[in-house]
SEPABA-103395 format. One record per residue: residue number from 0; residue in three letters; z, x, y of N, C-alpha, C, CB in turn. Coordinates in pm, whole numbers. Each point is the difference from the previous one (the first is absolute). Glycine has a CB too. Layout:
<voros>
VORO   resi   resn     n.zz     n.xx     n.yy    ca.zz    ca.xx    ca.yy     c.zz     c.xx     c.yy    cb.zz    cb.xx    cb.yy
VORO    NUM    ALA        Z        X        Y        Z        X        Y        Z        X        Y        Z        X        Y
...
</voros>
This chain:
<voros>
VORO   resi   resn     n.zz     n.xx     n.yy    ca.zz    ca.xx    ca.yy     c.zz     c.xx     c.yy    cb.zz    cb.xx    cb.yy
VORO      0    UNK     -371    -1768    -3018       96      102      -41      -71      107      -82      188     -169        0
VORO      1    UNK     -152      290       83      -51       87     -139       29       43     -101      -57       37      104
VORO      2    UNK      -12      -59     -264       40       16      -84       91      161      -33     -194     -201      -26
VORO      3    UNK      264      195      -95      115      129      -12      -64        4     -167      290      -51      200
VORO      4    UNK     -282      179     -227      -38       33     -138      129      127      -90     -306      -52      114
VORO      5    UNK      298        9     -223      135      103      -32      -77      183       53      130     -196     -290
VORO      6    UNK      -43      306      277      -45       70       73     -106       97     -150      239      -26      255
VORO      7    UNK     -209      -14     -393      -68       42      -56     -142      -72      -53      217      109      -14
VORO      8    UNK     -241     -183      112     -130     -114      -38      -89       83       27       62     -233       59
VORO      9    UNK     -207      202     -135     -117       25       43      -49     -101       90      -29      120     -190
VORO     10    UNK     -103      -92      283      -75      -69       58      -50     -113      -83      -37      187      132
VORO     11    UNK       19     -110     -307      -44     -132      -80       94     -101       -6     -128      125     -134
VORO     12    UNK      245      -89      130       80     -115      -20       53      -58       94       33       75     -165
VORO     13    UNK     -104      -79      344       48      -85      119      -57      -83      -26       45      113      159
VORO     14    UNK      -39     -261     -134      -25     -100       53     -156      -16       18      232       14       91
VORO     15    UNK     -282      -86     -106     -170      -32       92       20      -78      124     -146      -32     -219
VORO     16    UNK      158       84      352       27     -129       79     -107      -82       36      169      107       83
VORO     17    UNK     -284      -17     -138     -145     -128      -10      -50      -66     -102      -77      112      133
VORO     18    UNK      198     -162     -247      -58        2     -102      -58     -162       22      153      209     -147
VORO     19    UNK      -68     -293      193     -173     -114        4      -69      -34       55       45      -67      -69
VORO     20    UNK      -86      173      194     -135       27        8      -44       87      -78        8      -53      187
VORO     21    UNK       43      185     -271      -83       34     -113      -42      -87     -106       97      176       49
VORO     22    UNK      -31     -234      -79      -16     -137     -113     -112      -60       56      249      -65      -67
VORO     23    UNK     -277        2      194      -77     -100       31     -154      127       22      229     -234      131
VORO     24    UNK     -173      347      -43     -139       89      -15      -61        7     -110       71      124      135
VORO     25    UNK       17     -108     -248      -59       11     -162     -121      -66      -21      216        0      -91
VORO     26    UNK     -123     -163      102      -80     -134      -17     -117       19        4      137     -120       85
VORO     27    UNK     -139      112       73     -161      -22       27      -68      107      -15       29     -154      148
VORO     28    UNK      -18      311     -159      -41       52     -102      -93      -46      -74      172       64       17
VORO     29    UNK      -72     -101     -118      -46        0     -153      -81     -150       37      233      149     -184
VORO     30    UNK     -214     -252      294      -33     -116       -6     -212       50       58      345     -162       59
VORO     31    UNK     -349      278       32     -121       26       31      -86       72      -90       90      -17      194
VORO     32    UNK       11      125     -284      -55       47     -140      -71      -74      -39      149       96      -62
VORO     33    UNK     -122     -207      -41      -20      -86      -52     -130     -120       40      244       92      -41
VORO     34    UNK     -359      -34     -103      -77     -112       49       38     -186      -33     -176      228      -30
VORO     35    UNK      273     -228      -29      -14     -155      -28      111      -45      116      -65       -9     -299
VORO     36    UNK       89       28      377       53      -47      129      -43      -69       74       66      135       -7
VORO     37    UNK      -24     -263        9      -12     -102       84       58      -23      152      -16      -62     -221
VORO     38    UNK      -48      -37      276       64      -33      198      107      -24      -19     -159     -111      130
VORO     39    UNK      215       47     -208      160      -28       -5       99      139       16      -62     -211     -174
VORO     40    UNK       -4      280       63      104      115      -13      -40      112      116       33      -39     -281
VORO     41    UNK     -183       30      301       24      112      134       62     -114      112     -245      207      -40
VORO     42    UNK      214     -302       89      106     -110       85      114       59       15      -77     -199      -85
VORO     43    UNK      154      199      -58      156       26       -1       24      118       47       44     -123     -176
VORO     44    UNK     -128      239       82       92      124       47      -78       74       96      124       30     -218
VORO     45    UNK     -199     -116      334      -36       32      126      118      -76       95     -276       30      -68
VORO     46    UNK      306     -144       17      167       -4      130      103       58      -80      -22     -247      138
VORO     47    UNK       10      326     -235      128       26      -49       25      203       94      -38     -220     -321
VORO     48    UNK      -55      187      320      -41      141       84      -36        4      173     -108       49     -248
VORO     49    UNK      114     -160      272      -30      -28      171      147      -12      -12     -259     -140       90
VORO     50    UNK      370       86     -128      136      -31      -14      114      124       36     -102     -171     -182
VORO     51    UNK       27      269       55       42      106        3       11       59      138      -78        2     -218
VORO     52    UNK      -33       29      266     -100       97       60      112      -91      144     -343       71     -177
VORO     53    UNK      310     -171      186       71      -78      114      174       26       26     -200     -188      -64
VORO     54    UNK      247      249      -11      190       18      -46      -29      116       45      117     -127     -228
VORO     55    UNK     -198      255      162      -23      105       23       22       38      189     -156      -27     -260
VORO     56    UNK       24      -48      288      -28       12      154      140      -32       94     -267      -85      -52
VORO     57    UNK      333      -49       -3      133      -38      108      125       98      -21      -60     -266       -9
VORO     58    UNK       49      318     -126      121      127      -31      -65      124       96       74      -63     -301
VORO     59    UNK     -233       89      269       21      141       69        3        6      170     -130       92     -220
VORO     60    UNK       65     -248      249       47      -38      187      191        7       16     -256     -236       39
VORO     61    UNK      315      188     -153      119       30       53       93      143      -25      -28     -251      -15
VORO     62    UNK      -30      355      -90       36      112      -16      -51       98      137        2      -63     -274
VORO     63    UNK     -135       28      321      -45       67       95      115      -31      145     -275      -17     -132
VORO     64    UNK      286     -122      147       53      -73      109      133       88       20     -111     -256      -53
VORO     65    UNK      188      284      -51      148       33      -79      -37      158       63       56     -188     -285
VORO     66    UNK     -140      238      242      -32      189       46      -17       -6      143     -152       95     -213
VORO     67    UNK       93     -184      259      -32       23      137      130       -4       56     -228      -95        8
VORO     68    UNK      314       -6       24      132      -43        9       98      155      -20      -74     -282     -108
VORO     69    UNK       64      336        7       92      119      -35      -75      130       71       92     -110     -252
VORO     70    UNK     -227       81      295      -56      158       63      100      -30      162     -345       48     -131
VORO     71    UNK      289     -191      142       33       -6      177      134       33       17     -152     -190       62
VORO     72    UNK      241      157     -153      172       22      -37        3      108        4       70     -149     -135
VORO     73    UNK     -133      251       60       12      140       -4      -44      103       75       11      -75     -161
VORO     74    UNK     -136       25      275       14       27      105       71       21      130     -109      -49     -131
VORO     75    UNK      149      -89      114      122      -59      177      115       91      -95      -46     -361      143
VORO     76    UNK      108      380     -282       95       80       33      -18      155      -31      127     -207      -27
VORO     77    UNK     -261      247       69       -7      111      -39       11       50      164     -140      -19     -265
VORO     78    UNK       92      -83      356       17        2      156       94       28       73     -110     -120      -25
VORO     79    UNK      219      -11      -90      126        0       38       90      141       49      -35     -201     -157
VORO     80    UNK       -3      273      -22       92      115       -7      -41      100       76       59      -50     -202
VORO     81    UNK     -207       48      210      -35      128      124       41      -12       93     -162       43      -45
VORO     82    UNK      218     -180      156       44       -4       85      174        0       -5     -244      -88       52
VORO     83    UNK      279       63     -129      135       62      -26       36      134        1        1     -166     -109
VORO     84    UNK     -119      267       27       47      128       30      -66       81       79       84      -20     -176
VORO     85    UNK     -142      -64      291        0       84      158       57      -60       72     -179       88        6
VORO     86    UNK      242     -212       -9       49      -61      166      149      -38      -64     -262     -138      151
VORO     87    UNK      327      159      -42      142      -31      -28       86     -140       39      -23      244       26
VORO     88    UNK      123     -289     -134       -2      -97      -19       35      -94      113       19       93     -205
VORO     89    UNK       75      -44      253       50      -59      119      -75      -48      135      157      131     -100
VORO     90    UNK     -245      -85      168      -58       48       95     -179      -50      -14      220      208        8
VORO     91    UNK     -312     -161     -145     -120      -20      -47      -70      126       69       12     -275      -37
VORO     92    UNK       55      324       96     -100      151       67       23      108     -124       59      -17      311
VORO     93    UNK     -134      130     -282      -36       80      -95      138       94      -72     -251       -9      141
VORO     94    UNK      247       24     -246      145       74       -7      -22      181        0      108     -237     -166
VORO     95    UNK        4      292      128      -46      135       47     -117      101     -112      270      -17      135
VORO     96    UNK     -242      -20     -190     -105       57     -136     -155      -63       36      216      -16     -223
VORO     97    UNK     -242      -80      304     -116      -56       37      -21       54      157       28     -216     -177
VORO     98    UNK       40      254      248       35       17      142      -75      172      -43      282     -202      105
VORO     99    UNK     -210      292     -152      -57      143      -58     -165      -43      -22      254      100     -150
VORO    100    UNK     -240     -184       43     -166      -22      -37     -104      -36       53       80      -31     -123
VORO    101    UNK      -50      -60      218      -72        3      129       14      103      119       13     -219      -66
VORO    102    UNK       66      285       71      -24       91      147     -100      155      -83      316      -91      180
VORO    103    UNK     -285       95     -297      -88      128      -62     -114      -28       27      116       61     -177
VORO    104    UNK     -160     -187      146     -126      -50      -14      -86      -21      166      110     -123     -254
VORO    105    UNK      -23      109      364      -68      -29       89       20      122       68        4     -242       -9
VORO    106    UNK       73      405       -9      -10       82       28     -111       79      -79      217      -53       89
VORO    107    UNK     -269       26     -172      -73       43      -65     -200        6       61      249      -86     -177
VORO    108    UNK     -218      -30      238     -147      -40      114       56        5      115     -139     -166     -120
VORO    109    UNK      201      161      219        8      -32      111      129       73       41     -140     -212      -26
VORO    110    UNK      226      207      179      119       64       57       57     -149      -16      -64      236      181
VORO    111    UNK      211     -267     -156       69      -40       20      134        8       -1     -167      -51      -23
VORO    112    UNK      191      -89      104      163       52       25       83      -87      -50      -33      103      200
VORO    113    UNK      105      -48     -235      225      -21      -81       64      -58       87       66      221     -113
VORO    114    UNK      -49     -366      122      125      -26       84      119      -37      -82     -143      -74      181
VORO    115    UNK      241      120     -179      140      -14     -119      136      -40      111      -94      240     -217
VORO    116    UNK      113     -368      183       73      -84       71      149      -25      -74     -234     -101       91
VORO    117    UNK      351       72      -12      157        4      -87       57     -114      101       57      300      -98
VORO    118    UNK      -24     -445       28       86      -57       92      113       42       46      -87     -135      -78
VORO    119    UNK      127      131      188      158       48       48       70      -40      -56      -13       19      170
VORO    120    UNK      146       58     -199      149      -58      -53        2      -95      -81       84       43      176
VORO    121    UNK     -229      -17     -280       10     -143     -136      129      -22      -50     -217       52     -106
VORO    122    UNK      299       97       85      103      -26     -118       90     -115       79       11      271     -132
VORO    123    UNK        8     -278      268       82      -81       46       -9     -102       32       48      128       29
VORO    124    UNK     -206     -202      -87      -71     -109       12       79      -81     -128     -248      111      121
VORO    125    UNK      226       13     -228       23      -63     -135      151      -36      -49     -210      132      -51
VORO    126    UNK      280      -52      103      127       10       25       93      -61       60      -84      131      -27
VORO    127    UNK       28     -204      140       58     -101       71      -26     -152      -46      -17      173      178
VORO    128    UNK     -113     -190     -239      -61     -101       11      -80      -56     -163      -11       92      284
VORO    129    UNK       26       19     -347      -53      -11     -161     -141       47       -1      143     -210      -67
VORO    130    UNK     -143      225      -85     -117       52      -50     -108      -94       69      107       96     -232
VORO    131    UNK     -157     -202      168      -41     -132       19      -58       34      138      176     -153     -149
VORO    132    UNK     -142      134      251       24       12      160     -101      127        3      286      -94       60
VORO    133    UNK     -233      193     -158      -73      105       89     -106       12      -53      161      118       72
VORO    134    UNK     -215     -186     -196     -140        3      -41      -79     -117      106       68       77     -285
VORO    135    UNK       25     -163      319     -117     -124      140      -36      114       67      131     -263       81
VORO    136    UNK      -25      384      -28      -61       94      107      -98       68      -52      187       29      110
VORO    137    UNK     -202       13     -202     -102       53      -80     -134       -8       31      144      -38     -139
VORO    138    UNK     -143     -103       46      -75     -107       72     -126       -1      109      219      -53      -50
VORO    139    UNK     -103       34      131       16      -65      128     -130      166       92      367     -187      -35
VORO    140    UNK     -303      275      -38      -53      158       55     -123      -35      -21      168      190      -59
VORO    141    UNK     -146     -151      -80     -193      -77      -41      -77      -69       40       43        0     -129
VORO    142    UNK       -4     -123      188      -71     -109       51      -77       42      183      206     -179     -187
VORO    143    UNK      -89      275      235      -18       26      109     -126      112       -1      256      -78       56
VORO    144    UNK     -262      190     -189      -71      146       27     -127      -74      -57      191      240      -37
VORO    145    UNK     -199     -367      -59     -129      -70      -25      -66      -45      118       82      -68     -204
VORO    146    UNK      -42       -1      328        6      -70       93     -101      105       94      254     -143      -54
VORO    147    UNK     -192      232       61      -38      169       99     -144       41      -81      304      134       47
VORO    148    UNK     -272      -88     -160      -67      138      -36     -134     -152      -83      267      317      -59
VORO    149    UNK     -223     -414       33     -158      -81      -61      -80       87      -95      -41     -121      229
VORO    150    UNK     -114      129     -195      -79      123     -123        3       70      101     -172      -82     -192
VORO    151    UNK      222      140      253        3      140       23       22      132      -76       47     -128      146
VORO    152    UNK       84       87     -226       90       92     -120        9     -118      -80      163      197      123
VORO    153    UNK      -38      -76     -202       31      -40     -170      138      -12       37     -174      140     -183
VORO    154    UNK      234     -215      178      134      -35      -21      114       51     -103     -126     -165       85
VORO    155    UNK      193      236     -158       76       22      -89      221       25       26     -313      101      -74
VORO    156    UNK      355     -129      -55      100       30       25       35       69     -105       31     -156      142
VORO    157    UNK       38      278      -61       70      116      -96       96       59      -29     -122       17       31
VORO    158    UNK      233      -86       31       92      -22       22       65     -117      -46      -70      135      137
VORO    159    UNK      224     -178     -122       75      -82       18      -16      -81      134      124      138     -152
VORO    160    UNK     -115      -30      228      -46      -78      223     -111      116        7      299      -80      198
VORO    161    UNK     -359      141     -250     -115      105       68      -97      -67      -82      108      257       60
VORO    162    UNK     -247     -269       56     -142      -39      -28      -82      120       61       40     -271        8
VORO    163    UNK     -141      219      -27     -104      109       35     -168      -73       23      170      196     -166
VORO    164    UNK     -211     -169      267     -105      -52       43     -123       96       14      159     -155       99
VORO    165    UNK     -278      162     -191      -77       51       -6     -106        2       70      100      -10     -141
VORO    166    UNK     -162       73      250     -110      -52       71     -112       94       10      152     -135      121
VORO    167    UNK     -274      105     -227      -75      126      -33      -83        6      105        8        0     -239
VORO    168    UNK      -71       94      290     -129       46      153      106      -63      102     -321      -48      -89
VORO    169    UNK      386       85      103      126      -16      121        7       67       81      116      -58     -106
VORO    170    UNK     -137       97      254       40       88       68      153      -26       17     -231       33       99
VORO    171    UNK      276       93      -80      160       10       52       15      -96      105       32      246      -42
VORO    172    UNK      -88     -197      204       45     -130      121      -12     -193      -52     -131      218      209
VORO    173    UNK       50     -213     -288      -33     -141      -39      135      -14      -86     -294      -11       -4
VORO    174    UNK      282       78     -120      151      -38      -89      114      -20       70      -64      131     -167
VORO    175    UNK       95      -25      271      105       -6       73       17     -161       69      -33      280       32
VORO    176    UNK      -46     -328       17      -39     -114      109       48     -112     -130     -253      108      205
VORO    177    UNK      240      -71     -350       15     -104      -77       88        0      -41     -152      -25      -33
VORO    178    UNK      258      117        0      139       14      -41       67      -24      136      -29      173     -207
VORO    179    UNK       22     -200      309       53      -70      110      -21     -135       13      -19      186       91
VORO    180    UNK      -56     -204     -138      -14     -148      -26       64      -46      -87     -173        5       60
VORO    181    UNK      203       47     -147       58      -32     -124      170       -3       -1     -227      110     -100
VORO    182    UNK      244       14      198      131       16       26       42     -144       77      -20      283       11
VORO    183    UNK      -28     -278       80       -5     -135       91        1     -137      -60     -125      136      139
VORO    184    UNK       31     -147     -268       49     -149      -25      108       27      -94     -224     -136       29
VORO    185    UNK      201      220     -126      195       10      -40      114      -49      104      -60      226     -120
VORO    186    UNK       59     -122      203      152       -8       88      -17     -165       69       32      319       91
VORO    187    UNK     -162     -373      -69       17     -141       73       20     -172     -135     -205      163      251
VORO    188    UNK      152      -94     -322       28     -103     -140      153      -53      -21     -189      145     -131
VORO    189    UNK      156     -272      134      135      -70        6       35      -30     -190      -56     -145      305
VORO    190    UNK      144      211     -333       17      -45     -160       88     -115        9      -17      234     -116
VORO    191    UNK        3     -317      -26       93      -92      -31      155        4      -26     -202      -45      -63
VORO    192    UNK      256       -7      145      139        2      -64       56       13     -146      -10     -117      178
VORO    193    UNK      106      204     -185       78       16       95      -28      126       86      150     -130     -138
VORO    194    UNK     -264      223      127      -20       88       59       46      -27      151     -170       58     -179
VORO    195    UNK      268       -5      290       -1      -41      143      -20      125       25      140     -200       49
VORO    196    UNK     -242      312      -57       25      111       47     -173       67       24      285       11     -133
VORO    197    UNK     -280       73      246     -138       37      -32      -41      136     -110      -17     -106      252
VORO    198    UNK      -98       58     -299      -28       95      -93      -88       82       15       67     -121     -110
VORO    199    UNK      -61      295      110     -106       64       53      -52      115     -104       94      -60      241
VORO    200    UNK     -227      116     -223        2      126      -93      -44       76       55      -13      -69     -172
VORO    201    UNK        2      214       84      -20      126       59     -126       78      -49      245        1       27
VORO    202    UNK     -352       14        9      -88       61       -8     -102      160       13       94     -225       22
VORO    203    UNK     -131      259     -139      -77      152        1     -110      -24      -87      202      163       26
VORO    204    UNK     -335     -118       74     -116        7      -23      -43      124       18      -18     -205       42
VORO    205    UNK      -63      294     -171      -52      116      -40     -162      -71       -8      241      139     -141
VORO    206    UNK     -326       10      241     -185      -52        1      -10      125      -82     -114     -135      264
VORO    207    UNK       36       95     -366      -73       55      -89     -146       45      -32      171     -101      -30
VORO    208    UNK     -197      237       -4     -128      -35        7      -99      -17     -184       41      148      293
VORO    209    UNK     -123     -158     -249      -60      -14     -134       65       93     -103     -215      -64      109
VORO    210    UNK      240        5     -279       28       88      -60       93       81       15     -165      -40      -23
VORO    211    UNK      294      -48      120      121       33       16       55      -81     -161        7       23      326
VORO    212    UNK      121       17     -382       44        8     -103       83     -128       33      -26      261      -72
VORO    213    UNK      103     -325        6      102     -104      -10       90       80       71      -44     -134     -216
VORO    214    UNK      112      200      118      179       81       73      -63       37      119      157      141     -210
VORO    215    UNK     -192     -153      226       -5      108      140      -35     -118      101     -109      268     -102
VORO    216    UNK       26     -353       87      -23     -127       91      140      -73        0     -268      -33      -62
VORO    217    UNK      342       11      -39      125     -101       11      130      140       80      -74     -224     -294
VORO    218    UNK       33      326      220      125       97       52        3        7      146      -14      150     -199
VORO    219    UNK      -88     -126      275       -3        7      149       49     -142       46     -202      179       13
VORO    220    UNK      108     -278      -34       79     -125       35      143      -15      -66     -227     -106       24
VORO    221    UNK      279      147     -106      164      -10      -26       34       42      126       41       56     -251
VORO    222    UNK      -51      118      263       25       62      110       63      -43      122     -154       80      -96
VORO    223    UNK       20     -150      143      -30      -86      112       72     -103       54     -167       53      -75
VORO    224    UNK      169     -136      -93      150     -116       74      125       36      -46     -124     -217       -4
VORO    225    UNK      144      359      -61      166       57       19       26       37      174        2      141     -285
VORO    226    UNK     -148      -92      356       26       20      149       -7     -131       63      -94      228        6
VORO    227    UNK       48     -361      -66       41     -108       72      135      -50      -18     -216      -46       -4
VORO    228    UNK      253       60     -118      176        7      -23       72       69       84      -23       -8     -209
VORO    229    UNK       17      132      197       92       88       84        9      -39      197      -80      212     -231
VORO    230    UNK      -78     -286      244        0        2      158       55     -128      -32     -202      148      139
VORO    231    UNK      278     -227     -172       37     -120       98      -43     -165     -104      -79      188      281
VORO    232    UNK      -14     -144     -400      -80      -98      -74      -35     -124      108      122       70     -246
VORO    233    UNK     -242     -140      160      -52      -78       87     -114       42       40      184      -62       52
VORO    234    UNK     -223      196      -23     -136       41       44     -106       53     -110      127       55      210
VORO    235    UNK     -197      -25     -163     -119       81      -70      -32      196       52     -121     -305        1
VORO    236    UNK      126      338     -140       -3      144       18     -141       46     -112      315       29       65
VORO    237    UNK     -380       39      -15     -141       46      -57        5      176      -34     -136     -216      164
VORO    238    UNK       60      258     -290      -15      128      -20     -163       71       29      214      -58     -171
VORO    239    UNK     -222      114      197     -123       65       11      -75       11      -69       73       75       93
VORO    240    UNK     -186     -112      -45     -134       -4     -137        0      156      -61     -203     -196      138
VORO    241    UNK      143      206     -299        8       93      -44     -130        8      -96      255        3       52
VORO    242    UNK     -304      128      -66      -59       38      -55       54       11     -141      -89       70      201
VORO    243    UNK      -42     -120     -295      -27       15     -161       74      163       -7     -282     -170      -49
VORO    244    UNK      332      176      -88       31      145      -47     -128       36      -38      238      -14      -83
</voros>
């Protein structure tokens, strides 16, 4: 326990917490000073001092043991919280404040492309069937665009039902080929009951080129799947690559 001192104490007036090993350091001291010193008395206050010295060593193995213990603690939750405030809770993919932070960053070296995805008719998922229900679909989305996109992209959700799939050095025909895929295992994914219904989403992918900006990479892909909304949802609609300002 660590000692408490009133708050007007001096240092002179704390405690010694070494005082008998200072006592016994004294000793032999004054016991080696001293010429009329005999084997007995250096004897004594040579184990009175291996004793010491021995308490010393198992306290500071377990003060050290005790720090190590609280760094590794203070690490894993220093881990913890960084991954709390980029990935979102529900899901474990990136959330949108991390989703921005990564696409700056990989527009910053390279082109890539925005795919920004909206499940169909969530509200009537949730509505019919409960909250609960419509986070399995959630889920369930996730599990499917992990399944597709692997390390290819970055996964995020930025939305309530809108994600966004990041895929940096992407050509457009390739992305396209992958948000069809993606579309595809959505609409064929069988969810758990009570879901009896199929579930599909709607897709817009914006190609970017280097040192294209955020708004403007997510704005075109918004764009994009408001024209997959309007045609019919369910499909995939793409914006035209664009040049840096």
């Amino acid at each position: 326990m660590v000692p408490t001192f009133p708050a007007n104490a001096s240092l002179s007036d704390a405690p010694d917490l070494f005082k008998s090993e200072s006592h016994a350091l004294e000793k032999a001291r004054l016991i080696h000073a001293s010429a009329d010193t005999d084997a007995q008395q250096c004897h004594q206050a040579l184990g009175e001092l291996i004793g010491h010295y021995e308490r010393l060593m198992r306290e500071t193995r377990r003060l050290i043991g005790r720090s190590d213990r609280a760094e590794r603690e203070m690490q894993a939750l220093t881990q913890e919280l960084q991954y709390r405030a980029t990935h979102d809770a529900l899901t474990n993919v990136l959330n949108r404040s991390a989703v921005i932070e990564r696409t700056v960053k990989a527009l910053r070296a390279d082109r890539a492309v925005m795919i920004l995805l909206d499940i169909d008719d969530f509200k009537k998922i949730n509505d019919d069937f409960g909250h609960p229900v419509g986070d399995a679909v959630i889920r369930g989305i996730v599990d499917c665009l992990r399944q597709i996109v692997g390390d290819q992209g970055v996964i995020g959700r930025v939305g309530g039902e809108e994600f966004t799939v990041l895929l940096p050095g992407q050509d457009l025909d390739d992305a396209l080929h992958l948000a069809e895929k993606m579309r595809e295992a959505i609409g064929n994914h069988a969810f758990a009951a009570p879901v009896n219904r199929r579930i599909t989403a709607s897709f817009g992918l914006s190609s970017n080129a280097v040192r294209t900006d955020f708004d403007t990479a997510y704005g075109l892909a918004d764009a994009a799947l408001y024209e997959a909304k309007r045609g019919g949802r369910n499909r995939v609609e793409f914006a035209a690559a664009q040049k840096p300002c």
